[in-house]
C-alpha positions as CSV (number, residue, x, y, z in Angstrom):
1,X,-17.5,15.1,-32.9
2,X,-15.3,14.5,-35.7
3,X,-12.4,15.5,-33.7
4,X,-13.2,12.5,-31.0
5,X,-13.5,10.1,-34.0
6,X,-10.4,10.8,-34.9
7,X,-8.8,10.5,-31.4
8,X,-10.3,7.1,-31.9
9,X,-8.2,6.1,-35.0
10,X,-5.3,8.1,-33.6
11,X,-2.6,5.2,-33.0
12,X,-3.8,3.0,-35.7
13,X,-3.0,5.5,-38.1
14,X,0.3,6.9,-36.1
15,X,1.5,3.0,-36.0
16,X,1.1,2.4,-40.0
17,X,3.5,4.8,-40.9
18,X,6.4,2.7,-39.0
19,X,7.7,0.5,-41.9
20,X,5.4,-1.9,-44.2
21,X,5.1,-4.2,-40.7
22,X,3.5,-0.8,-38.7
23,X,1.1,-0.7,-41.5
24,X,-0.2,-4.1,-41.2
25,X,-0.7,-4.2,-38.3
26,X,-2.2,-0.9,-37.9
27,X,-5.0,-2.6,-40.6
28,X,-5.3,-5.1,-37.7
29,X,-5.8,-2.8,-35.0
30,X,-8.4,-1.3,-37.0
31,X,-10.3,-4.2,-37.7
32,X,-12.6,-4.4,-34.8
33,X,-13.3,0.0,-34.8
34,X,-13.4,0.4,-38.9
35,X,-12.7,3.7,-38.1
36,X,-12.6,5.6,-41.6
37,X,-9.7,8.1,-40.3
38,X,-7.5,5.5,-39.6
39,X,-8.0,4.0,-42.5
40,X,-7.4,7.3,-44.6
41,X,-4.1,7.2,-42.9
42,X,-3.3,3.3,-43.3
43,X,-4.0,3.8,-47.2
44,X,-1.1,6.6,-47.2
45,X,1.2,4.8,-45.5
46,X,0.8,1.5,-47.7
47,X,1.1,3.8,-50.9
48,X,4.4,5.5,-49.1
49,X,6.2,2.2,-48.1
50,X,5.2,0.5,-51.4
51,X,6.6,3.2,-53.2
52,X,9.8,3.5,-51.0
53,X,10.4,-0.7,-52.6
54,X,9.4,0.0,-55.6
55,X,11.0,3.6,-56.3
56,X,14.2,2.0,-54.6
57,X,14.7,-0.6,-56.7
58,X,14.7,1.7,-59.8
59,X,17.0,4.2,-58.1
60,X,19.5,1.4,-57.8
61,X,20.0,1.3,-61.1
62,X,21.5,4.4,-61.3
63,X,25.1,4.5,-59.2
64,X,24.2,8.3,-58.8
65,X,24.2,9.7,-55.0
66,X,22.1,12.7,-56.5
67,X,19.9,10.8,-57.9
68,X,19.3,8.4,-54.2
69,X,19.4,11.7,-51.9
70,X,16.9,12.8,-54.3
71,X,14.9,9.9,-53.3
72,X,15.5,9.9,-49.7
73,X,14.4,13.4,-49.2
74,X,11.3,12.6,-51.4
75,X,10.2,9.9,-49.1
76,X,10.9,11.4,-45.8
77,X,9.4,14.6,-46.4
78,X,6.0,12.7,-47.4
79,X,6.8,10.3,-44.8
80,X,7.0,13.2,-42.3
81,X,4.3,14.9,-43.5
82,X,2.0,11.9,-43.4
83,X,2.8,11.3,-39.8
84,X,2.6,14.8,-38.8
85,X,-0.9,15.1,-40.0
86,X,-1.7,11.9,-38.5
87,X,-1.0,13.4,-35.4
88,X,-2.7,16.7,-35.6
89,X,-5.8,14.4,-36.5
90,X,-6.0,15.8,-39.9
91,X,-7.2,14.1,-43.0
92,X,-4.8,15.8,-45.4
93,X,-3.6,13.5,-48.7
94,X,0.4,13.5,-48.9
95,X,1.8,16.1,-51.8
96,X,2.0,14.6,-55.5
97,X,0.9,11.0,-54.8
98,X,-1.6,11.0,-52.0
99,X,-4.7,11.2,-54.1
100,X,-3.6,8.3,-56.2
101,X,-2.8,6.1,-53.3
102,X,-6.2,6.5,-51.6
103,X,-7.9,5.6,-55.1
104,X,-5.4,2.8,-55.8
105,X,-6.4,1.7,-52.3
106,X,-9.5,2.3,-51.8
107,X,-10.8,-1.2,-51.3
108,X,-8.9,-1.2,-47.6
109,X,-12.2,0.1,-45.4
């Protein structure tokens, strides 16, 4: 059963991991369903392209290509992550941050 819910929520919460504008619209695809696994995954992604801006602008303080790689690789590989789980239908919180972003966020159901 839970598995078909998920199918349900499946592209809504593939789509709002492409960019900030994937995101919003993936809250919009979601309006009519409320379906809670989509949302799960449209609270990561809005936590993980927030933090790409935000994180970004502080990296560009520093004119340091260790210290940007660093900060590419972070966000891909929670980026990838996210996406991949959004994919196998899972429900797993991104590494480090995902916890936070689905309490800072929780008010998107």
């Amino acid at each position: 059963m839970e598995s078909d819910y998920a199918k349900q929520g499946k592209t809504a919460a593939v789509v709002a991991y492409l960019t900030l504008i994937g995101t919003i619209i993936a809250f919009f695809m979601n309006q009519e369903d409320k379906n809670t696994f989509a949302y799960f995954h449209i609270r990561q992604a809005l936590g993980i392209n927030i933090g790409f801006y935000l994180l970004g602008a502080l990296v560009s303080i520093f004119d340091s290509w260790l210290i940007s790689s660093s900060f590419y690789v972070f966000i891909f590989v929670i980026w990838f992550y996210g996406i991949i789980t959004a994919v196998k239908e899972e429900q797993k919180t991104v590494p480090l941050v995902g916890k936070q972003f689905q309490q800072w966020f929780s008010s998107i159901k």
